[in-house]
mmCIF file of the C-alpha atoms, coordinates in Angstrom:
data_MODEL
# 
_entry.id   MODEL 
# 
loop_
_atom_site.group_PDB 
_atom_site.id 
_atom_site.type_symbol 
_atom_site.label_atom_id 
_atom_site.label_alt_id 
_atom_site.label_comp_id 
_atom_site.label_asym_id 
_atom_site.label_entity_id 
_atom_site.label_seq_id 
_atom_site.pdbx_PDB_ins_code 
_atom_site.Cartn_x 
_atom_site.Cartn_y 
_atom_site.Cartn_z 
_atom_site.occupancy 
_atom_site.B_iso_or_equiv 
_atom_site.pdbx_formal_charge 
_atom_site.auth_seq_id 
_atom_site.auth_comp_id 
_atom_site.auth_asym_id 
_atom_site.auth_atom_id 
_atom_site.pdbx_PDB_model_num 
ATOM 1   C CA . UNK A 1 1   ? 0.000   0.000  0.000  1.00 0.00 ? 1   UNK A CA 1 
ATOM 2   C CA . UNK A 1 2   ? 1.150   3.336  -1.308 1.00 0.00 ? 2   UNK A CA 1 
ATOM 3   C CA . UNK A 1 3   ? 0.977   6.159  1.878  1.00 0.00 ? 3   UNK A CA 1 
ATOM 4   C CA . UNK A 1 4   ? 0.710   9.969  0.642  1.00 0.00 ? 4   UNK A CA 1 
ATOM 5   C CA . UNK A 1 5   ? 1.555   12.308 3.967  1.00 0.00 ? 5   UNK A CA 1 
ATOM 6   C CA . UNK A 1 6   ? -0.759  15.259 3.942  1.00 0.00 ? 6   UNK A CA 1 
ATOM 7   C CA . UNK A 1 7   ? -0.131  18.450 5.807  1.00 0.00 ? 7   UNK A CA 1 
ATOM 8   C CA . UNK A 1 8   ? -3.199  20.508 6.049  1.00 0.00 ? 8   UNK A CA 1 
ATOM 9   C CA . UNK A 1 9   ? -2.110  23.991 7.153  1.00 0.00 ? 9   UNK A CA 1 
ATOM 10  C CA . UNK A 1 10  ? -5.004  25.671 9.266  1.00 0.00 ? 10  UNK A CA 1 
ATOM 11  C CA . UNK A 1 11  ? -4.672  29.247 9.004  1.00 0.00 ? 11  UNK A CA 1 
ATOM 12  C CA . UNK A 1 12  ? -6.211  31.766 11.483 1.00 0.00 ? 12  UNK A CA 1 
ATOM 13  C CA . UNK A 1 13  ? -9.845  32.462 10.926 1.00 0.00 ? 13  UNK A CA 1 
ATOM 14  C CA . UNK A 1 14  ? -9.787  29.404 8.837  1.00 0.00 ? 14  UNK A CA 1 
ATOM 15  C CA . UNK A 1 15  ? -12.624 28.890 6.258  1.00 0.00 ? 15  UNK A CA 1 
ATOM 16  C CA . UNK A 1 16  ? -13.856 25.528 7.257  1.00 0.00 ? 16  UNK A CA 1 
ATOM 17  C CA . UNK A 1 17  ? -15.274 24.498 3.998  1.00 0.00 ? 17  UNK A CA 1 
ATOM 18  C CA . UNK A 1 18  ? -11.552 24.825 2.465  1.00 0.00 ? 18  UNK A CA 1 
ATOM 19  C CA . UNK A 1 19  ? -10.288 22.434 4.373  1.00 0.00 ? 19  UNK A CA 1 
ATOM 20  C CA . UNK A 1 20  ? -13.287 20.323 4.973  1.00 0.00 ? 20  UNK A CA 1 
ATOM 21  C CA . UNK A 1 21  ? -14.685 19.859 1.500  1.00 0.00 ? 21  UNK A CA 1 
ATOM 22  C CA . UNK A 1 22  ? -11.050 18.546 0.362  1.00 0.00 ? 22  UNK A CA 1 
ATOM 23  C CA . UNK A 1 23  ? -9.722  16.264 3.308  1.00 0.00 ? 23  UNK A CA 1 
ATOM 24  C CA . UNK A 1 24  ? -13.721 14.918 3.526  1.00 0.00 ? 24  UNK A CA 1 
ATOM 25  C CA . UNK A 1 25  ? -12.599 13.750 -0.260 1.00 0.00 ? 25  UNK A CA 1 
ATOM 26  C CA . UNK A 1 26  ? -9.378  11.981 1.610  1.00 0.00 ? 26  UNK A CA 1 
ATOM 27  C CA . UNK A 1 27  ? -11.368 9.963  3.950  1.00 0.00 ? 27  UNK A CA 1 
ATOM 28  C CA . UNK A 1 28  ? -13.706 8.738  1.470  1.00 0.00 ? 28  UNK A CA 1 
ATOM 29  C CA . UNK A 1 29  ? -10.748 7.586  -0.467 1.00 0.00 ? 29  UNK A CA 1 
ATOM 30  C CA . UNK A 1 30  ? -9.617  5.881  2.573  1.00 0.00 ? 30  UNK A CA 1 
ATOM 31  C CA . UNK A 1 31  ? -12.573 4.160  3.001  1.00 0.00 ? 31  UNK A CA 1 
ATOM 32  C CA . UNK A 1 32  ? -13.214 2.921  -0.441 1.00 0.00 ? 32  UNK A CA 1 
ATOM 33  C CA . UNK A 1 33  ? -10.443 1.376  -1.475 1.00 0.00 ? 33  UNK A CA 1 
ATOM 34  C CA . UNK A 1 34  ? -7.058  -0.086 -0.174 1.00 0.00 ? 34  UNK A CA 1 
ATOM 35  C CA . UNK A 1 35  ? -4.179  1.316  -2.916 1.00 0.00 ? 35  UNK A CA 1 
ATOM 36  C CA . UNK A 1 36  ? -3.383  4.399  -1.311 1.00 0.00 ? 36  UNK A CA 1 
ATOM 37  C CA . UNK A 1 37  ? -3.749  5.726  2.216  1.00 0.00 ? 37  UNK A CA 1 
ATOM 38  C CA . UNK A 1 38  ? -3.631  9.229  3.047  1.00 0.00 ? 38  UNK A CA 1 
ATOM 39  C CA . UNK A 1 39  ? -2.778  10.004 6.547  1.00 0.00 ? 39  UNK A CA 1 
ATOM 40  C CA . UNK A 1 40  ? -3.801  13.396 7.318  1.00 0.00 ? 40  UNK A CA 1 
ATOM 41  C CA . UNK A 1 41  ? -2.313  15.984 10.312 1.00 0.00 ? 41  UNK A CA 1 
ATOM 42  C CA . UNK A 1 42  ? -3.493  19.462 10.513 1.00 0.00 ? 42  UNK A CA 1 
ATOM 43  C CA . UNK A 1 43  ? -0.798  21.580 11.205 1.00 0.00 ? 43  UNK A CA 1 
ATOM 44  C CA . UNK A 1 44  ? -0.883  25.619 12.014 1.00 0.00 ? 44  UNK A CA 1 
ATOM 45  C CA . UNK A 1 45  ? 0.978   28.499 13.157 1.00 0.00 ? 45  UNK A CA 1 
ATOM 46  C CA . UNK A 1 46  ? -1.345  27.794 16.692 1.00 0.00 ? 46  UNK A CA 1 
ATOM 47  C CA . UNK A 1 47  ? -2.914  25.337 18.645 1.00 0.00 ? 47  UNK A CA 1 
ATOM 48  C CA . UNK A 1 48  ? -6.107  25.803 18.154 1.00 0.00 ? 48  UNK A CA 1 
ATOM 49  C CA . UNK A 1 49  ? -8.277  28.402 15.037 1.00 0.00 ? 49  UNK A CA 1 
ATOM 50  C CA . UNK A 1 50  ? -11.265 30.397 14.997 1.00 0.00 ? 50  UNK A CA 1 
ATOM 51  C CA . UNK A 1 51  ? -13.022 29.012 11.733 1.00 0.00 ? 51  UNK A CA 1 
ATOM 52  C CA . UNK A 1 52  ? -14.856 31.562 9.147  1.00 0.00 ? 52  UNK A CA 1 
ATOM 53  C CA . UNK A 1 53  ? -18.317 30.218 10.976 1.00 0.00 ? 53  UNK A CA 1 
ATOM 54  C CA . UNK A 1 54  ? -17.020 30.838 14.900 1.00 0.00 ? 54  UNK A CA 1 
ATOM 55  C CA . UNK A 1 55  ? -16.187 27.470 15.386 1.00 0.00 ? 55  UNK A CA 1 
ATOM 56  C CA . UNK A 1 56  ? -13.217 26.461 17.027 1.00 0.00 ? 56  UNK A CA 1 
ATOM 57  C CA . UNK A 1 57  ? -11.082 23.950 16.182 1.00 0.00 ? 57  UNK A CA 1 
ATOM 58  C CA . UNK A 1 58  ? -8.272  22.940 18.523 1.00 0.00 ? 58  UNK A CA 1 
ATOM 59  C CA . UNK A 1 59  ? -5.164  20.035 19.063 1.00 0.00 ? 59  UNK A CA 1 
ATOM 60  C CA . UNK A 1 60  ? -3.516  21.364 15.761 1.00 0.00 ? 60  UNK A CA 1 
ATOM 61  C CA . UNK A 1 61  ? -0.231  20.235 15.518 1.00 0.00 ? 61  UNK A CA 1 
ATOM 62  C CA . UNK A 1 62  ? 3.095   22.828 15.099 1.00 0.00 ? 62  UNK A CA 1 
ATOM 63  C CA . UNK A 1 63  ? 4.268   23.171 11.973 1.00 0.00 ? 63  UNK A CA 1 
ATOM 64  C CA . UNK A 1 64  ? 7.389   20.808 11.282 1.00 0.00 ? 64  UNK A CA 1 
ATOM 65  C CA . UNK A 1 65  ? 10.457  21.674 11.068 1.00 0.00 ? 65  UNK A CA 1 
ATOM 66  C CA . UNK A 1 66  ? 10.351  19.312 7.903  1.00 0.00 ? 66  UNK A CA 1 
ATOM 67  C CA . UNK A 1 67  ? 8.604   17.356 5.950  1.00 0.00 ? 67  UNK A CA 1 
ATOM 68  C CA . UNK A 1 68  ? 9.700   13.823 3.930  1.00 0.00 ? 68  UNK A CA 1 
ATOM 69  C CA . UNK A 1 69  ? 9.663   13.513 0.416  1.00 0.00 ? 69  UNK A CA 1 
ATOM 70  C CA . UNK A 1 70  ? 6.701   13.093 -1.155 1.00 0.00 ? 70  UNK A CA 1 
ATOM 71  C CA . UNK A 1 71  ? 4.272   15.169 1.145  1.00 0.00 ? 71  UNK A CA 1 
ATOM 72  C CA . UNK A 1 72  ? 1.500   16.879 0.282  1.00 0.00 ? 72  UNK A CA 1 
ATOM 73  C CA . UNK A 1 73  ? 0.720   20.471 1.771  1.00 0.00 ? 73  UNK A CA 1 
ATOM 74  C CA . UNK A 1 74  ? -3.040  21.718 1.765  1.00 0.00 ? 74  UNK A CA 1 
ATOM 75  C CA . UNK A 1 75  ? -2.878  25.772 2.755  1.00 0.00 ? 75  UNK A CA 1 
ATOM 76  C CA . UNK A 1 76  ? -6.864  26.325 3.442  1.00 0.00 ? 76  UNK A CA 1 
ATOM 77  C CA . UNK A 1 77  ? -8.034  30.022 2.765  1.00 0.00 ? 77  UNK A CA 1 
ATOM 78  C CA . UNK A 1 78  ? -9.292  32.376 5.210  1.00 0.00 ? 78  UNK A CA 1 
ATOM 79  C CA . UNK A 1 79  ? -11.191 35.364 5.921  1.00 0.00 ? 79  UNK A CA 1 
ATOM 80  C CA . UNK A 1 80  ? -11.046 38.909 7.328  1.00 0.00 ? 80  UNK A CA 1 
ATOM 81  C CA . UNK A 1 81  ? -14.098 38.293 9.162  1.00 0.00 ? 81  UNK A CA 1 
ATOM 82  C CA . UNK A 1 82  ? -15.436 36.175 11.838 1.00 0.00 ? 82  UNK A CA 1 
ATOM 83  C CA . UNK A 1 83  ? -19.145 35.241 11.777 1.00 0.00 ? 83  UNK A CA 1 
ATOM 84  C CA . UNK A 1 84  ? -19.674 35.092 15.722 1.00 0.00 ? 84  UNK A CA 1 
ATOM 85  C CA . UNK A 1 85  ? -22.864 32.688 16.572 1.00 0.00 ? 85  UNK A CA 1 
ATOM 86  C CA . UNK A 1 86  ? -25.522 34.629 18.203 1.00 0.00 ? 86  UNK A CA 1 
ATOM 87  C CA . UNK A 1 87  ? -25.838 38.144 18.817 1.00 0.00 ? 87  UNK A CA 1 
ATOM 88  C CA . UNK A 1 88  ? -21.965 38.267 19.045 1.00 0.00 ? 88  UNK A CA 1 
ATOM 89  C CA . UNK A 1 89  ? -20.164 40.921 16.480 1.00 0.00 ? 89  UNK A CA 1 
ATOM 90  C CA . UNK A 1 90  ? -18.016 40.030 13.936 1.00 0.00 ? 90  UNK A CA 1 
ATOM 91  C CA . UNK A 1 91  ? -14.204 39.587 14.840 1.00 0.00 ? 91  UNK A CA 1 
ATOM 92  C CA . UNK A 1 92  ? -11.776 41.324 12.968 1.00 0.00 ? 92  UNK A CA 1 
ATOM 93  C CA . UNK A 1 93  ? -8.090  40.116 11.876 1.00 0.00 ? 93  UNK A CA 1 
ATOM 94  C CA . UNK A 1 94  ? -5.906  41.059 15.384 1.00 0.00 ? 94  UNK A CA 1 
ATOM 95  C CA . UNK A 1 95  ? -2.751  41.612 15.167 1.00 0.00 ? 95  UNK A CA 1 
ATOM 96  C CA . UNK A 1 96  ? -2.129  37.714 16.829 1.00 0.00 ? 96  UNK A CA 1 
ATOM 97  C CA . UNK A 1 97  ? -3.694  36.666 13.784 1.00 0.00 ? 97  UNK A CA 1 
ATOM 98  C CA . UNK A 1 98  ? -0.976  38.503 11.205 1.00 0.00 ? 98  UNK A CA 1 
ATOM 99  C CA . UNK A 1 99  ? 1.810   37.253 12.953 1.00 0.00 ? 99  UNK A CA 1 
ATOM 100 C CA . UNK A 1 100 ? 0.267   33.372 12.407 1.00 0.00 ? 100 UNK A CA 1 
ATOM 101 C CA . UNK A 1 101 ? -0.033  33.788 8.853  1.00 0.00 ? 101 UNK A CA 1 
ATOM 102 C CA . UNK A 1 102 ? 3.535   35.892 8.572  1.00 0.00 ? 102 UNK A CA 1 
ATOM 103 C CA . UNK A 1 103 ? 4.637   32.479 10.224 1.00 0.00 ? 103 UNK A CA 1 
ATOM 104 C CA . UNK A 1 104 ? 2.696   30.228 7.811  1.00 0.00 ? 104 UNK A CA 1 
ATOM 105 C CA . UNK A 1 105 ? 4.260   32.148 4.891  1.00 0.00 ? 105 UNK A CA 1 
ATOM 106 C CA . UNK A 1 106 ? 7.581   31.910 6.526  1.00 0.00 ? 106 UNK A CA 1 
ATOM 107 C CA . UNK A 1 107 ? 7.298   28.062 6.886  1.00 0.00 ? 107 UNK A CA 1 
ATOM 108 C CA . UNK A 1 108 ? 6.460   27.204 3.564  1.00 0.00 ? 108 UNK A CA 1 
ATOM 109 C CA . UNK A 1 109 ? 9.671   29.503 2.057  1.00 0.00 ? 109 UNK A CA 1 
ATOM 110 C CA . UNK A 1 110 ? 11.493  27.437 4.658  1.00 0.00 ? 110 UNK A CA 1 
ATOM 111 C CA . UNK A 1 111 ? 10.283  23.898 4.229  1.00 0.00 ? 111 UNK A CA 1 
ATOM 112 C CA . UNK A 1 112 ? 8.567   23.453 0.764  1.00 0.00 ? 112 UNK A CA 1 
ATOM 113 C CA . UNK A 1 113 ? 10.950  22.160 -1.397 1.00 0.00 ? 113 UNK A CA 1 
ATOM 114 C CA . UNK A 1 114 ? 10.900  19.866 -5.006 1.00 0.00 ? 114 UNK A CA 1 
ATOM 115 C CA . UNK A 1 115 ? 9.350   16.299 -4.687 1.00 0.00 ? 115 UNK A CA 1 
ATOM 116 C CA . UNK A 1 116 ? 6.053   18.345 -2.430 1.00 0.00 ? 116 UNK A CA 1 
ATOM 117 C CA . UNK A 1 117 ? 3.007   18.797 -3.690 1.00 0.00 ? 117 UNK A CA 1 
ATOM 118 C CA . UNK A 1 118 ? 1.695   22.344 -2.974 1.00 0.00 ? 118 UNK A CA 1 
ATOM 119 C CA . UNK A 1 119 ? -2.426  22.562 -2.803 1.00 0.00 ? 119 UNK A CA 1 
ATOM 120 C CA . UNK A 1 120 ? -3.662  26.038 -2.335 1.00 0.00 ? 120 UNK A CA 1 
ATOM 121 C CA . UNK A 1 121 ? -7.257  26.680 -1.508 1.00 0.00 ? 121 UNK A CA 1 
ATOM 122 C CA . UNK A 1 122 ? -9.239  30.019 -2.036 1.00 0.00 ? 122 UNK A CA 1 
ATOM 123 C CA . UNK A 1 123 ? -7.548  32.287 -0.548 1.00 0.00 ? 123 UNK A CA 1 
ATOM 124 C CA . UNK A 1 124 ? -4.464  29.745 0.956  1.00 0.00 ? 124 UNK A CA 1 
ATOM 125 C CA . UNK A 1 125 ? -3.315  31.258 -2.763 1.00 0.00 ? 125 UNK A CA 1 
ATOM 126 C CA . UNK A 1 126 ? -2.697  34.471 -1.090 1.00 0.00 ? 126 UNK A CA 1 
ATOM 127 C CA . UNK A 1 127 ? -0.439  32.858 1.637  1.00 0.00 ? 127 UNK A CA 1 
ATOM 128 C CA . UNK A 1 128 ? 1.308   30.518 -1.055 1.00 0.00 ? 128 UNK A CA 1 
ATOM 129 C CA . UNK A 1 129 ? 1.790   33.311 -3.410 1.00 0.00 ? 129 UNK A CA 1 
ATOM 130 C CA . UNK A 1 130 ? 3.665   35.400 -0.759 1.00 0.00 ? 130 UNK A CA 1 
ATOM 131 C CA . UNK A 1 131 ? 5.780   32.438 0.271  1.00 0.00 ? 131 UNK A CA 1 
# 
């Protein structure tokens, strides 16, 4: 069995559907057949992400110092805007927030090298392009 290592880089403010439309695609491929296995860690700048909708998701690994040949990064998009359930406001990019994604950009001109694949989503572009 072939085994494809995929990084899935959670940015701050994260927009959920950019990283769970694609890696939902990777477990049904898991499921359905025995050829290939991807095995999936979500890596970010913090431990835990406000997603685009207000929900947080938490236990994300560090980023890695490296990666082995053959990986696969995933750079989800974000937004500028929180939508806060309830009668909460919106919550604008902090500063906290622009120093995760200077580190993001900083990791993948420091780690991505020939022999990765590079998968930018929506806006992940942005960070990709700047790396």
């Amino acid at each position: 069995m072939r085994r494809i290592q995929v990084y899935a880089v959670l940015p701050p403010r994260l927009t959920l559907l950019d990283i769970a439309g694609p890696l939902e695609v990777l477990r049904r491929a898991n499921r359905e057949q025995n050829n290939v296995r991807f095995d999936v860690r979500y890596i970010g700048a913090s431990r835990s992400v406000l997603t685009s909708i207000g929900i947080p998701v938490t236990s994300i690994d560090p980023l890695p110092a490296k990666l082995p040949d053959g990986a696969t990064i995933v750079v989800a998009g974000d937004v500028d805007k929180v939508m806060m359930p309830s009668n909460r406001t919106h919550r604008d990019t902090s500063k906290t927030d622009k120093r995760h994604e200077s580190a993001i950009v900083q990791w993948l001109k420091a780690v991505v090298r020939p022999g990765h694949k590079l998968i930018a989503i929506c806006s992940g572009a942005l960070l990709a392009g700047e790396a």
